[in-house]
Structure formats: C-alpha cells, structure tokens
N, C-alpha and C positions, 0 to 999 in steps of 0.2 A: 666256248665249250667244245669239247672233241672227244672223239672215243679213246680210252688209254692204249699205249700201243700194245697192252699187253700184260699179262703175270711177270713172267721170265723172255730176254728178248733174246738172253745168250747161257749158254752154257752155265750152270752155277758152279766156282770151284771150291767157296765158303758157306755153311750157312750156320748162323748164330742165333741159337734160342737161346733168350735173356732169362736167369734163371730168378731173377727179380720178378720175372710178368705173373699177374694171378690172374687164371682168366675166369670170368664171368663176376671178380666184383666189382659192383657198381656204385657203391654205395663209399663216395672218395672220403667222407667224415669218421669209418671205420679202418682206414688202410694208415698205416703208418708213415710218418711224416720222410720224405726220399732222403737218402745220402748218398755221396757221390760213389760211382756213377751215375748221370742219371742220363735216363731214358725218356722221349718224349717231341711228342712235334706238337706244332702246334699253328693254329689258322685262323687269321683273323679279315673277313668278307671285308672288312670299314663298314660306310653306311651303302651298302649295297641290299636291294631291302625287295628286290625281284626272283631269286634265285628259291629253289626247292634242292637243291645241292650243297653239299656240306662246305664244300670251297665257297659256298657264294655267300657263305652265312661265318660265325664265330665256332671255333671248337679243341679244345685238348686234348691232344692222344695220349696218355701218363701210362708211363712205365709199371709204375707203381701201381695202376690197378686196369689195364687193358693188358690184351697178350700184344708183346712183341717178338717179330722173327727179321733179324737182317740176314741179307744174303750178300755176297758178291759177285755180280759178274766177272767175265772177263776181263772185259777193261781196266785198268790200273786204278786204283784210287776209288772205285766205281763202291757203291752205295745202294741198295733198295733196303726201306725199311718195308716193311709186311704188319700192320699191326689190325686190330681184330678189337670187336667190343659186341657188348649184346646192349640193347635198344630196344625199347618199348614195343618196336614195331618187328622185330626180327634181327638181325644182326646186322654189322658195318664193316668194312673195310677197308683203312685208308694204306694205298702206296706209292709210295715216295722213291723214287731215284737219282740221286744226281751222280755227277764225273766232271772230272777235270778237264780243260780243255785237250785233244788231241797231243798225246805228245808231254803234257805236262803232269805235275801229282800237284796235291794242295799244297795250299802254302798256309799256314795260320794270318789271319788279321790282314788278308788282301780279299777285293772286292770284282768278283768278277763279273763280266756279260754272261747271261744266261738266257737258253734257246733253246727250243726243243729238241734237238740233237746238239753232241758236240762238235765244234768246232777247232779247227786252231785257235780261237780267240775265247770263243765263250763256253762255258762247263756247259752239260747238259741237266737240264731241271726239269723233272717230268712228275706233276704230283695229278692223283685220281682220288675217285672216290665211288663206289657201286659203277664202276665204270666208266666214268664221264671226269676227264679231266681238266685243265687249262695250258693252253697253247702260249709259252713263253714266249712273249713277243718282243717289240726291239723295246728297251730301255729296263728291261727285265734283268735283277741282279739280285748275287750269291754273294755272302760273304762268309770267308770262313774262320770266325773265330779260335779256333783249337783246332791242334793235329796233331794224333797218340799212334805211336808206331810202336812196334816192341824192337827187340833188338835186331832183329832179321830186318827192322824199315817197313815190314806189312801193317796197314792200317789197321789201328785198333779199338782208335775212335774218334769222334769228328763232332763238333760245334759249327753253328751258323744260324746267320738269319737270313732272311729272303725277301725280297719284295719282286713281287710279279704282275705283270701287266697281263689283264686277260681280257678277252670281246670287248668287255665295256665294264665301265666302272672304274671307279676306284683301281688302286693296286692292291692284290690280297697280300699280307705281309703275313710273316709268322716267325718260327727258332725251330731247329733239330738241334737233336743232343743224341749221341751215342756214344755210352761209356763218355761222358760227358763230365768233367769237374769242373762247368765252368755256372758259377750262380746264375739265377736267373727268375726272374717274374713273370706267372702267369696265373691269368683269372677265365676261368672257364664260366659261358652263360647260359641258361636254360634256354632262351630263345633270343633273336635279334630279327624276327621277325613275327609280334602279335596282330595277328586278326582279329577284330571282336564281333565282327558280324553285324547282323542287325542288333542296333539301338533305339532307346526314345528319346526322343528333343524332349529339352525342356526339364530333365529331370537324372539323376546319375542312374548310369546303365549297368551291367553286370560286370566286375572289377575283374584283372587279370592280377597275378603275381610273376615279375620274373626274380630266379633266384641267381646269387652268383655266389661261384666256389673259388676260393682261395688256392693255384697249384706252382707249382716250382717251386724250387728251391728255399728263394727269399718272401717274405709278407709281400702281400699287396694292400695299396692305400687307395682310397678313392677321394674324390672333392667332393663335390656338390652335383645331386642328378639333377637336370635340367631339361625342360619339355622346350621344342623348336620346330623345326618343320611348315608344312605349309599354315595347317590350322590346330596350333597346339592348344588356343582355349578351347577346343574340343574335347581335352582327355584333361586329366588331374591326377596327381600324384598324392595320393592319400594314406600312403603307411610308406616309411623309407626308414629302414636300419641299417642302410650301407653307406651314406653320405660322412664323410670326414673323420671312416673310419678306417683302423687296420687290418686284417684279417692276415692270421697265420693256415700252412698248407690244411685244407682239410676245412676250413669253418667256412660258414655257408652267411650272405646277407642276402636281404628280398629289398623288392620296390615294387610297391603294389600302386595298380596305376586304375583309376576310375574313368569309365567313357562315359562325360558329358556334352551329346551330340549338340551341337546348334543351327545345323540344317540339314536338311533331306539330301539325300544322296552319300555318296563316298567324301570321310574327311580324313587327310594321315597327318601324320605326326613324329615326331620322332622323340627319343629318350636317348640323354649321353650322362654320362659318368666318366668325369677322367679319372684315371688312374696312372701307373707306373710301369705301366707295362710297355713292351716297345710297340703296339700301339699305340699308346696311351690315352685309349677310353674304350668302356663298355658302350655297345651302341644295340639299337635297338628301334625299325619301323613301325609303328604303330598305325593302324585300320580300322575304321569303324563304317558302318552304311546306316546312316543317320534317318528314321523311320520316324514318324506321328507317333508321340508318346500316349494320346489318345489313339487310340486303333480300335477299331470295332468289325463286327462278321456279322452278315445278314444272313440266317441260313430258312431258308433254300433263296439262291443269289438268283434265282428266276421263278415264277409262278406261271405253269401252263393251264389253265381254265379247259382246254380241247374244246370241244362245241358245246355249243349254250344258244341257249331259241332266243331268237331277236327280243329285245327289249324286257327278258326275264332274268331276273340274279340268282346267281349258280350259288350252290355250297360256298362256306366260306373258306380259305386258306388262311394257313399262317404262317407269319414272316416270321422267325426268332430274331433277336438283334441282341448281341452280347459282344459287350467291352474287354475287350483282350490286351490290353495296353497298357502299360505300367500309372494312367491316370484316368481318373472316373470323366467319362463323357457327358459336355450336357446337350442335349437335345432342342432344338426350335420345332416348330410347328408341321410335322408330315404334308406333305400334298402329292398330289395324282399330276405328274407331266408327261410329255411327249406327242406323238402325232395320234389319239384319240381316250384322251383322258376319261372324255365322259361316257366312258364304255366299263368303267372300274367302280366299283364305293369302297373307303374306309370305313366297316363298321365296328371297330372297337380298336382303341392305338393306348397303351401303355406306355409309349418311348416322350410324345410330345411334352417337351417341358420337363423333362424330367430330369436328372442329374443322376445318370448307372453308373456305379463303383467299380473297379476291377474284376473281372471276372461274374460281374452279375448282368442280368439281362431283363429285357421288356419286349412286348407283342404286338406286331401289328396284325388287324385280320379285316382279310382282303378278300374282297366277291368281285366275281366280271358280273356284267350287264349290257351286252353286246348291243350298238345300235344301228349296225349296220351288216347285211349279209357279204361279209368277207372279216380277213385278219384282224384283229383290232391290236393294236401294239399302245402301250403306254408304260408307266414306271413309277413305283413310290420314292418319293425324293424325299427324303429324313437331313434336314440342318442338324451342325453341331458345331461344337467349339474345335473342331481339329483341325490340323491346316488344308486339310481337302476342305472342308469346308460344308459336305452335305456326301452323302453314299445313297445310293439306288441299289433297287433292286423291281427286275425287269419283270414286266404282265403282259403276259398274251392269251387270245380265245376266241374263235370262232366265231362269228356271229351265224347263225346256221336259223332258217323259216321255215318249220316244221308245217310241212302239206294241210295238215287237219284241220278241217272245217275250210278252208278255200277253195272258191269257186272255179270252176275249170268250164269253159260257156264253148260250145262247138255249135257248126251247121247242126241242124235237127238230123235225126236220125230215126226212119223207123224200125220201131224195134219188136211191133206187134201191129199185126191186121189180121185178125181172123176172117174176113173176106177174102184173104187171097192163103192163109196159113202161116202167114209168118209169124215166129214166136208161139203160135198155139195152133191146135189142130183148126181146119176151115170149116167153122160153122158158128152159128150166136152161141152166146154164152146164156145159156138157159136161167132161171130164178132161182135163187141160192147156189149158181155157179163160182167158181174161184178161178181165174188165171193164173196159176204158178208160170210169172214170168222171173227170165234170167235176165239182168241188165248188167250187172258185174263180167265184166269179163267181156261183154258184145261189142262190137266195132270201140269207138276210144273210151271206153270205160272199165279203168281196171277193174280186177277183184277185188280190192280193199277200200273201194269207194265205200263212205260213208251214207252216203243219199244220191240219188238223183231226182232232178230236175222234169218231169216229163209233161208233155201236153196231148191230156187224153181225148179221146173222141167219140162218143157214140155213132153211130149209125143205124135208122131204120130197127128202133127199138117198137117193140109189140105192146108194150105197155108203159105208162107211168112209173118209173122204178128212179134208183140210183146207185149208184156205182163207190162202193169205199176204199181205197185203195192204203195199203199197211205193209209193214216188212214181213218176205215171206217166210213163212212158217210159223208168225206169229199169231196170239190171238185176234181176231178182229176184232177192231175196237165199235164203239156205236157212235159213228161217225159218217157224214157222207165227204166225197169228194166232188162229184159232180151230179146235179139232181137233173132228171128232163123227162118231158111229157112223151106219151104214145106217138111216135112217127118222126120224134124230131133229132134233126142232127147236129151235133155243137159241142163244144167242146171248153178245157177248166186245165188251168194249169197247175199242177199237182208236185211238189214236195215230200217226198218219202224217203223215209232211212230205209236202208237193204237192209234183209235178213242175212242167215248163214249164205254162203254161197253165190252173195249177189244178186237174190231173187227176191221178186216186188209179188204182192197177191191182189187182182183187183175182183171185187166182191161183185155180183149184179143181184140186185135185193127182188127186184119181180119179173116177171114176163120174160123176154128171150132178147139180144141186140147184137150188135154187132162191136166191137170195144176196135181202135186204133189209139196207140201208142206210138209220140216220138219222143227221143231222151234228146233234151238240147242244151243239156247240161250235166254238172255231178259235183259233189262239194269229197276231198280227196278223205283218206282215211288219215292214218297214222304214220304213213312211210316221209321220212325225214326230206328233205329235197338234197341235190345232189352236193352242198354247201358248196356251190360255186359263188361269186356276185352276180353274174344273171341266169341263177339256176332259175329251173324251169316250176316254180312257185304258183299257185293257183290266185284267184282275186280274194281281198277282203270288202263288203261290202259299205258304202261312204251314204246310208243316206241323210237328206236334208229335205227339208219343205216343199211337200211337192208344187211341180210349175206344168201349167200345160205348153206344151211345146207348139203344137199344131192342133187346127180347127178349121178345117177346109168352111166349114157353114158360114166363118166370118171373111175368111180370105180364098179366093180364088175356084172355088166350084167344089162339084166331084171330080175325084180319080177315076180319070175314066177306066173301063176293064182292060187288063192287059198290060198296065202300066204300072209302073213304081215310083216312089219320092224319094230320093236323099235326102233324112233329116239330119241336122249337124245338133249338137249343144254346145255350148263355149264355156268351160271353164277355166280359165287363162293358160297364157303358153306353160306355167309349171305346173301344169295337173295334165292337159289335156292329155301328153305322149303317154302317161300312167293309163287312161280310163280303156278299159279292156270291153266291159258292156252296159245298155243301161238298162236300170227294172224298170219298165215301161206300165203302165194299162193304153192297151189297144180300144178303140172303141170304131164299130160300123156303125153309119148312120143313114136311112133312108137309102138302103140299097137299090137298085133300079130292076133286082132279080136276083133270082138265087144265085148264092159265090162266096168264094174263101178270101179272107186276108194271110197273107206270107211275110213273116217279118226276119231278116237275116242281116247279115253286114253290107248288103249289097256288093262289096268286090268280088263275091265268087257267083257260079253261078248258080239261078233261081230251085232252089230246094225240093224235094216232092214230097213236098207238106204244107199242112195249113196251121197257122197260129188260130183262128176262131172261121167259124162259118156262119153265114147268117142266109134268109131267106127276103124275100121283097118286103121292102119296106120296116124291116125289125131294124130295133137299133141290139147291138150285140158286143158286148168288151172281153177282153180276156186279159188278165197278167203274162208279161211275156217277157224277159232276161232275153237281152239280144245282143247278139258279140255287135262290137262296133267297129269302124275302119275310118281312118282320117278322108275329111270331105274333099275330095281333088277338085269335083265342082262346083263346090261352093265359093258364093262372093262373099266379100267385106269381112267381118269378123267371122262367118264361120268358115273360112277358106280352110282345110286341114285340121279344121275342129272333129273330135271322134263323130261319127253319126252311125245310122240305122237306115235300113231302106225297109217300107213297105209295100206291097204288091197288091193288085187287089185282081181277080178273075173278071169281077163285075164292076161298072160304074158306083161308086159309093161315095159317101163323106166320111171324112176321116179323124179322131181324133187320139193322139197323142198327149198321157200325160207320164211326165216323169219323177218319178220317188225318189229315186241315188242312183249310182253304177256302182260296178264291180271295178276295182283298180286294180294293180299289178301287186298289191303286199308291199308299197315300197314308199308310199305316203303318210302311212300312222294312221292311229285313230281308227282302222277301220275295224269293222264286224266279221265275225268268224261262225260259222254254221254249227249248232249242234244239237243234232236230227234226237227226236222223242216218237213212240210210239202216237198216234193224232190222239188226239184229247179232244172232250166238249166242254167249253168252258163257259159258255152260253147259249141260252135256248129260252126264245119268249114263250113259247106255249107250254114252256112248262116253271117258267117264274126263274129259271136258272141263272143268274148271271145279271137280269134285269127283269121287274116285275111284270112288266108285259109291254106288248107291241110301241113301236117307239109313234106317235101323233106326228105327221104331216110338218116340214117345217121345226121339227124338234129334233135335240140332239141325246143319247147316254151314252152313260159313261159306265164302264165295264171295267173291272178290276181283276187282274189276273189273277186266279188265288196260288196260294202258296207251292201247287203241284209243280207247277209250270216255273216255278224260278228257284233261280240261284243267285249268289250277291253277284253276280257278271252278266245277268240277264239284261240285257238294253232294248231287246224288240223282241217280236214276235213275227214269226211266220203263220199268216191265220189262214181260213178257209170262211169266206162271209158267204151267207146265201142270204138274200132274199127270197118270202115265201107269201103267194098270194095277195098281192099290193092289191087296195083298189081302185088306185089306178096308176099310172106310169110313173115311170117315178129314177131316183140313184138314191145311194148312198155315197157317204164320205165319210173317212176312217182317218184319223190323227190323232196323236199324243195326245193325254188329255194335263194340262199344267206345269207347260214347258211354257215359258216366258218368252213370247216374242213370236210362237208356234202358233197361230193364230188356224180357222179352219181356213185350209189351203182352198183353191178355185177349181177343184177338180173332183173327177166323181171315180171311186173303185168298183160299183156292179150299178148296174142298170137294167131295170126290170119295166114291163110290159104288166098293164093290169090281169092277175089274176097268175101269173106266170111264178113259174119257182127258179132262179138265176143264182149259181154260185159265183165266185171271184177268189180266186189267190189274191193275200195282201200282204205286205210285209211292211208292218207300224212299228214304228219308236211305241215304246212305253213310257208315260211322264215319271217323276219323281216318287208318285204312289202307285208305280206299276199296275197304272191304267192308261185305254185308251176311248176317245171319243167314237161314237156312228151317228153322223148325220142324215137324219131321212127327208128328202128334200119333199118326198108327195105322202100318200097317207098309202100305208101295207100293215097287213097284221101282224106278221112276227119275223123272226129271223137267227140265223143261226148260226155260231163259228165253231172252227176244227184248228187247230193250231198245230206249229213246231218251234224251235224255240232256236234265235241268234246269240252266239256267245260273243261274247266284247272282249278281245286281247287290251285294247288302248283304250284308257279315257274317251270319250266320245269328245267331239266337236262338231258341231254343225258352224262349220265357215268356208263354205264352199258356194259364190257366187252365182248365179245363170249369167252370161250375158245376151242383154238385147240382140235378135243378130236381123240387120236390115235389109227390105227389099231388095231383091236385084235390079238394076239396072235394065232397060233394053228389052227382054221379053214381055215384061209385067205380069208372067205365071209365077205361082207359087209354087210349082211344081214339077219335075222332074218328068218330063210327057216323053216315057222312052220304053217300047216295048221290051217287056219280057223276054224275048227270044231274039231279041239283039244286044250286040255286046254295046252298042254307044248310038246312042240319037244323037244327030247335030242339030239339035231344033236352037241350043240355048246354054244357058248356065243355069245354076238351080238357084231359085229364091225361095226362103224358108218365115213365113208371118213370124213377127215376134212373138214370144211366152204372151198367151193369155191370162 
C-alpha cells in the first residue's frame, strides 16, 4: 500500500465526461442493461481477506450507473479514469492511470511489464482508492485488448485487463473499458470480507447475507458455493440462490451463510463461487469469535459489605444472575471459596439446581460475617453447564471490634481524695453529701466511656454510714456500695456507668468521712476501634471456675512489709500472649499491723494506691481487675506466663483467688460490659430475693428477676455485703446449675463477727438465670447491688489453670524484693500450686 501520487501529475490536455454516467444511482437492478460503448473498471482482491481498502477487497466501477470522468495527460496514449460513487458511508473515488511504455503507444492484444512509473519497457499502472494505492511491482502486467483511435490517430478508447502484484497477497486482477466494444463479464459482491462477531458454540448464530450483482456486458454463471478455509465446519451455508445459475446485467443472487461456532476463540473460513469471470470466482473471508452459547452476568460482579462488627451478619445483598446466552443455563450447587469463606453466609440462592432460560434470571443473597479484625476476601462460586464451567462473583468486608463494653485495665489512678482536694473540694463529705465526680475525660479515660472501674476508700468516717455510688446526675438509687463502721478505713471496688459528662455521684448516707477514689480501669463507650488488625481494642471478659492461685497460710509464711510476689497463672502458650488482666479477690490475713495491699502488673512501678487496707490482725478481701505482664521470673511452667504482683506495707498473709481475665477481643467467647443503673435485687431483712438470713454451712440460690436481664445476659456484676455475722465467717458466689460448676474453693467477702463487709463480684448466671451464696459460718442477712455483662459470643468455659511448680533452689514462695528497688537478687519466684 502507498499514498497515490496524486489527482493530476501533468498538465491535462483532454478531459472526457461520459455522457452515459448517472451519478448518484445506486441501485444497478434499475439502470439499463450497457451497450457498447462501455465504460467500467473493475477489481478483484482474490482471497485477500486483511485489507479495509477497496483494492484489497472485490468491486465494480459501471459506467452505467457511477460517474465517470477520463482525462488525458501529457503523455501519449496516457489514460486516468476518475470515476465517483456515493456509499453507504459517504462517497468513493477510484483512479486509474495507465501509459505506454516511454517512447511507445499501445498496441491491441500485447501484454506488457507494468511499474509504477513508465519505463522503456513497462507502461505505467497506477491504480488508488481514498488515497491509498498499489505499488506495481516486478511481475505486474497490462494487457491491452483494444485500441480506438479516430482518424487524426488520438486515443479514443482502450480495453485491458490487469494483474498486479501488490505488498502481499495474491495478484489484484481486474478489466478497464473506455469506449470499449469489447464483451465482457462481470460480477459485483456485497462483501468479500464478513465478520460475525461474537457467536455461541453449540447452536446456529446470527446469519449474514452476501448478495451478488450481475455487470458487463455478457451473463454471468456461477458453479457451486463451497465453504473451505481453516475451519469451515464452523459456518453453514443455509439459503443459496446463486449456485448453478445464470444471471443477466442487473439481477442480483444471495448466499446466506449461518455461523455455527465449535470453539471459543476466533474461527475463519472462507466462501468461493466460480464463475466466469476473469477471476473466475466470487470469494469471500469469513469471521466469527466463538463465545459459550450459555453466557450468563452476575450483576453486581463484586459485593462490598465495608465494615461489619466481628462475628455479626450484616444486611443482606444481592447477587442477580441472568442467562444472556443463546441457551438456557443449568446450575450445580453455589458455595462460598477463597481465602476466608467463613466470613460470608448464603441466606437464600434461587440459581442452585436450577435450569434459567434466556434472558431469565435467579438470586442469590449474601451477608458477610466477618471473623476476623481485618479484610476478609472470599467469593460465590455458582457451577454450571457452560464451558467456563462455574462464574464467581467477589465478597469483601471488614471485620471491624467495635469498643463497647470492653475493658481498658490501666495502673490506678487517683482521681479523688478530699484529704488533700483532688477531684473535690478538701474537706469530709458530710451525711446526705454527694461528690459530683468527673472521671470521663481525666488522665486515660475518655468522654465516652461507658463505666468505670474504681476502688473507693473511706477514711476516718465519724459515724457508721455507707457510701452509694450511681451515674452522675442520676437518681440515686437504694443501694449501697461500700458499708463501714465509725473510725474505719477500707475500701470496695465499685463498677459504675457514667452519667452525662463523665461524671460518677458517690452518696455518704450518715456522719462526715473522708472518700478516696482510684479509676484502674473503664469498659469503652461506642466509638468503633480504629479497623486496623491490631487496632487498639479493649478486653472481653473469659470467666471460668474460680481457682485459688495463692495461700501464703499453706505455703511459705507472710509477705513480709515492703515486699511484693509475682504471681503467674498458665493458661497455655495460645491464650496466655491474649490475657491482658485477671479478676482477682484479694484477701489479708492476720496482718501483723496496720497496712495496705497494692495490686498492679508489677513491670512499672509501685502505684500510690491501695487496692484494700486492713488493721492488726483483720482478715480483709477486696475485688480487684489487675493488668497483667508476662512472668520474666518465674520457673517452670509459669516462666512468661501473664501474672500480677502484690505489695503489702505490712507483714501479712496473702490470699489470691481467681474468677477469669480480661483478654485482648481476639479469642471469642468472651463477655462484654453493659453498665445499668445499680439495682437491689436481694435483701434478707427484708425477704427480697431470699426469705431470710442464709444458716451457717448452707447455700441460696438467688434468681435474677426479669429487670436485670436480657436474652444475652450470661453474668452479673453484683455488690454482695455481708451484714452482722455471728461470728467469723466468708461467703462464696457461683452459678447456680451449670453442670460440672460445682461450688468452687474459694471465698468472695469475708466478714468478722458482727461486722458489715461489702465485695465486688462478678458470677456467671446458670441456665435459670440464677446464682448460688454460700455462708460458710452463721450471719444474719445480706445484701446484693448489681450491673449487668453482655455476651457477644456463646460462652465456653474451657480454659484450663495449669499446675505451676515450686522453684527450685530458694524454697521461697515468694518474690522477697523491696518496693523501692527495681530488682532483688535474692532468687527466682516460686508461685504454690492453685489450692
């Protein structure tokens, strides 16, 4: 292919409009059949089946119904026809020039070399079309039938045929005629090169027609059309009126050709018809792109869920699925694949099994259920009979552990001491006083904390009173939080939902004291976590059967004053990096003098707070949530096991029992806080809950009533007092008809004859959302205040203790390492087995 060299290359001295030409009709079936002269070129590609160029393809210029214009150049003998047609698309123009070789004129019925310029030897043949012509190369030849001169010898009309070598391919052959009486055959084609596009296998696709027109002088005869090519059983030939017939100028035959793909991808083909032409055959490439005659669309071809709370299913979506395919689809069984399947449910699927028709459709609807905090990717995989064999369509979502209700456990903090002014003005809180304390918002407690955590303290109270502490601004409810006698100092660990603002109210019901407040913890509000994988998530609580950890009475002495223990617990290598803190009750025993216990992680250092106080020779427990830190000194199994250090000012015995911990949100199963106004939901002196005082050695069983629950309630956050034992005495709180939950070895408050003792508790509730109190000595009544644990996950209690064995070498049980030093080398710690 090459650019023409031009319209006009020389001067024109002739130029001849054919008064034969009609221009603009198209329509050859209405034009009259030619007589000589005739006028007309004509172009035949062969099987050349790449070209978008009228040279590269089939075509007839007729006199008879296109415009023609010759001209002559300069040159002797020289030739341009100019002829013109209008076209579906806009208009055409083909131009043709040939010449004799230098020096010579034609000669009738000699066969010359033809080149793109003339030479001494070969004519010049120079044919175009919209610009783009063919470069006669070497074996490229004129022949010139007829040569009309008038009497002067000037050309006045000229016959020939052609064949030309161009880039590639085949030779394009064809005829010219001007002023022409020489007979002739030609068949003009609608196309010689069909596309059909995408098809479906398997079944006949959308048919094409090509037509052919009868032109020259003489009829044209055809044989027989025949399909060849690479893969003619591809296509079909399914209407033919031009086989083994004659057509005179002007009549038109078709061959309609049917694409019967038989595999995916591109298949071609070809269509011939001989005839009589000096080609002799109509030719024609044939195309198809061979597609799954079952076809189907999943629309939407992706499902984004965006963020969804761990282990909850989101809205549902839906998948459409509609057969677009020239054959009805049938369907095998949907399933959920890829790298986190079981992060997805199908809850309703119309497609499975099913057999959809053309153009009809079926549903699939799809929820995420995210199980892990980060991306979760997977995909529904829909089988079917088509040659893919199965179509997906992509799911993704978030797994995101929204803050609320998990535990956030820090060093203690204090955040009120009317002794020195902090949090409230400095002075006692007189009878019927209120503290509007802030704790939202103070050192690491947001505003939007739901509850905090605090261990409150009287100090050098004037009278027998007790202290109720409620969300501020709220009503007070008739509740106590911590009860204590005239002059005594000790302290209750307390559970409260904030009010507006972040503010707690703590109530003093008689006489005048003195209140100290530390927050050593806070369970978060509603703010979503940052949806990272190790976003900054609060604990869920894991409890199980409580175990007593330590018992200095059976193993290794008092703690002397000044000193601390590292206690470890083992819950194997895949829990322990999880456990963030454990619910503890703390208990003094036979103190040797007045002095506080301090319970913290032990790695940082020693706090300026007390978890409980006691006086010579009281025994005294408190509830206490204590961040943990992996045991660096600990031997044998609990080496890097989480623990707790406790501290003591004075010589005492020690006893450690443990309920659960707090874990990181990343184990399951666990508990989630969801804080209530405090409620009384039993009271022996007044028949509430249980008819009266529980008998020495006897257990009740207490039923939560209906205020306090919801179907997600699994425990309670209680407030147990004992009130006037006579004489010494504990309690012990557990589920009541949990199978296997037996009453554990450990005590929740421990009371002195005659003495009034609260205790924070936090019990599982059995199957009839009740729990057990066991009174181990004889007391008259006693009293609980609750808050209530919400359960994200099924509960499981299967979480182990292990044994964890003397140390070797010291034969202390105990961490002998002051306070006010960062490391004693005395030893490694030894921790007694669970009692």
């Amino acid at each position: 292919m090459r650019i023409s060299r031009g319209v006009i290359s020389g001067a024109i001295t002739t130029v001849v409009a054919l008064s034969a030409a009609v221009v603009g009709l198209t329509d050859a079936a209405v034009a009259a059949a030619p007589s000589p002269p005739y006028n007309s070129v004509s172009i035949d590609g062969g099987t050349r089946n790449t070209g978008v160029y009228v040279l590269w393809t089939s075509a007839v210029y007729d006199g008879n119904v296109d415009s023609f214009t010759i001209y002559h150049p300069p040159a002797p003998d020289s030739v341009r026809f100019w002829v013109s047609r209008t076209t579906p698309s806009g208009g055409e123009t083909l131009v043709l020039t040939i010449a004799p070789p230098i020096g010579q004129s034609w000669t009738e019925n000699t066969t010359y070399p033809a080149g793109y310029y003339a030479s001494a030897t070969d004519a010049d043949f120079d044919i175009s079309t919209g610009g783009y012509g063919c470069d006669a190369r070497v074996g490229s030849t004129l022949t010139i039938t007829q040569v009309r001169r008038d009497e002067a010898g000037v050309l006045t009309g000229i016959a020939g045929k052609y064949s030309v070598n161009c880039e590639q391919g085949p030779p394009v052959t064809g005829e010219l005629h001007w002023n022409s009486t020489v007979e002739h055959v030609l068949a003009a084609s609608s196309s010689n090169r069909v596309l059909f596009g995408s098809q479906p296998t398997g079944t006949d696709g959308t048919s094409k027609v090509l037509t052919y027109t009868a032109r020259g002088s003489n009829p044209v005869t055809y044989g027989t059309a025949a399909l060849g090519g690479d893969t003619p059983a591809a296509f079909a030939i399914t209407a033919d009126s031009c086989s083994g017939k004659t057509f005179t100028y002007g009549e038109t035959c078709t061959v309609t050709v049917t694409p019967r793909a038989t595999a995916l991808g591109t298949q071609t083909a070809s269509l011939t018809i001989p005839d009589n032409t000096l080609g002799g055959q109509r030719f024609a490439h044939l195309e198809l792109a061979g597609v799954d005659g079952r076809q189907l669309t999943i629309t939407p071809g992706s499902l984004d869920f965006g963020m969804n709370e761990l282990g909850e299913q989101s809205a549902p979506s839906q998948l459409t699925v509609k057969s677009t395919g020239a054959l009805a689809v049938t369907f095998g069984s949907a399933t959920l694949e890829g790298a986190q399947p079981g992060s997805f449910v199908i809850l309703s699927d119309t497609c499975s099994g099913q057999t959809v028709n053309p153009g009809s459709t079926c549903v699939l609807e799809v929820a995420a259920k995210p199980t892990a905090i980060a991306n979760q990717n997977a995909y529904v995989k829909l089988p079917n009979n088509s040659i893919q064999g199965s179509h997906n369509a992509y799911l993704t979502a978030y797994g995101e552990m929204p803050q609320v209700g998990t535990y956030f456990g820090r060093q203690p903090y204090r955040v009120l001491d009317t002794r020195t002014g902090r949090g409230a003005p400095k002075t006692t809180v007189k009878a019927g006083g209120v503290v509007h304390l802030k704790v939202g918002g103070v050192a690491w407690v947001p505003v939007n904390a739901t509850a905090v955590v605090l261990n409150v303290t009287v100090s050098g109270p004037s009278a027998r009173s007790y202290l109720s502490v409620y969300p501020g601004g709220g009503v007070r409810p008739t509740v106590s939080s911590l009860n204590f006698p005239k002059g005594w100092t000790g302290a209750n660990s307390v559970t409260v939902a904030t009010g507006p603002g972040g503010y707690v109210d703590i109530y003093n019901a008689a006489g005048s004291t003195n209140i100290i407040a530390d927050v050593v913890g806070y369970y978060a509000g509603n703010e979503p976590s940052n949806y990272e994988p190790n976003a900054n998530i609060g604990g869920e609580y894991q409890p199980f059967k409580p175990v007593r950890l330590l018992d200095t009475r059976k193993s290794g002495g008092k703690l002397p004053g000044g000193y601390y223990i590292q206690l470890p617990a083992n819950f194997g290598a895949a829990v322990n990096s999880h456990v963030k803190a454990f619910a503890v009750n703390v208990t003094a025993v036979s103190p040797s003098g007045t002095g506080f216990f301090t319970t913290w992680n032990g790695a940082e250092d020693l706090p300026a707070s007390s978890t409980l106080n006691f006086t010579k020779n009281a025994t005294v427990a408190n509830f206490a949530i204590v961040p943990t830190t992996p045991c660096v000194e600990c031997s044998g199994s609990g080496y890097l096991a989480p623990s707790i250090a406790i501290y003591t000012s004075t010589a005492a015995h020690v006893i450690v029992d443990i309920f659960g911990f707090y874990d990181d949100s990343t184990l399951g199963d666990g508990l989630r806080f969801q804080p209530l106004t405090p409620e009384r939901i039993a009271d022996s002196r007044s028949a509430l809950g249980t008819p009266s005082a529980i008998p020495g050695g006897a257990t009740a069983v207490i039923a939560a009533p209906p205020s306090v629950l919801d179907t997600d309630t699994v425990a309670l956050a209680l407030n147990v007092t004992a009130i006037n034992p006579t004489k010494t005495t504990y309690l012990t709180v557990w589920p009541n008809g949990i199978s296997g939950f037996g009453q554990p070895g450990v005590s929740n408050v421990n009371a002195g004859q005659g003495a009034i003792v609260p205790n924070a508790v936090i019990s599982i509730i059995g199957p009839t959302n009740s729990f057990n109190v066991f009174n181990a000595g004889r007391r008259d009544r006693y009293q609980c205040g609750r808050g209530r644990q919400l359960l994200l996950l099924p509960l499981q209690v299967a979480l182990q203790l292990l044994p964890l064995p003397a140390a070797s070498g010291s034969g202390q049980p105990r961490s002998e390492r002051s306070a006010t030093r960062t490391r004693d080398p005395s030893g490694e710690v030894a921790v007694p087995a669970a009692q």
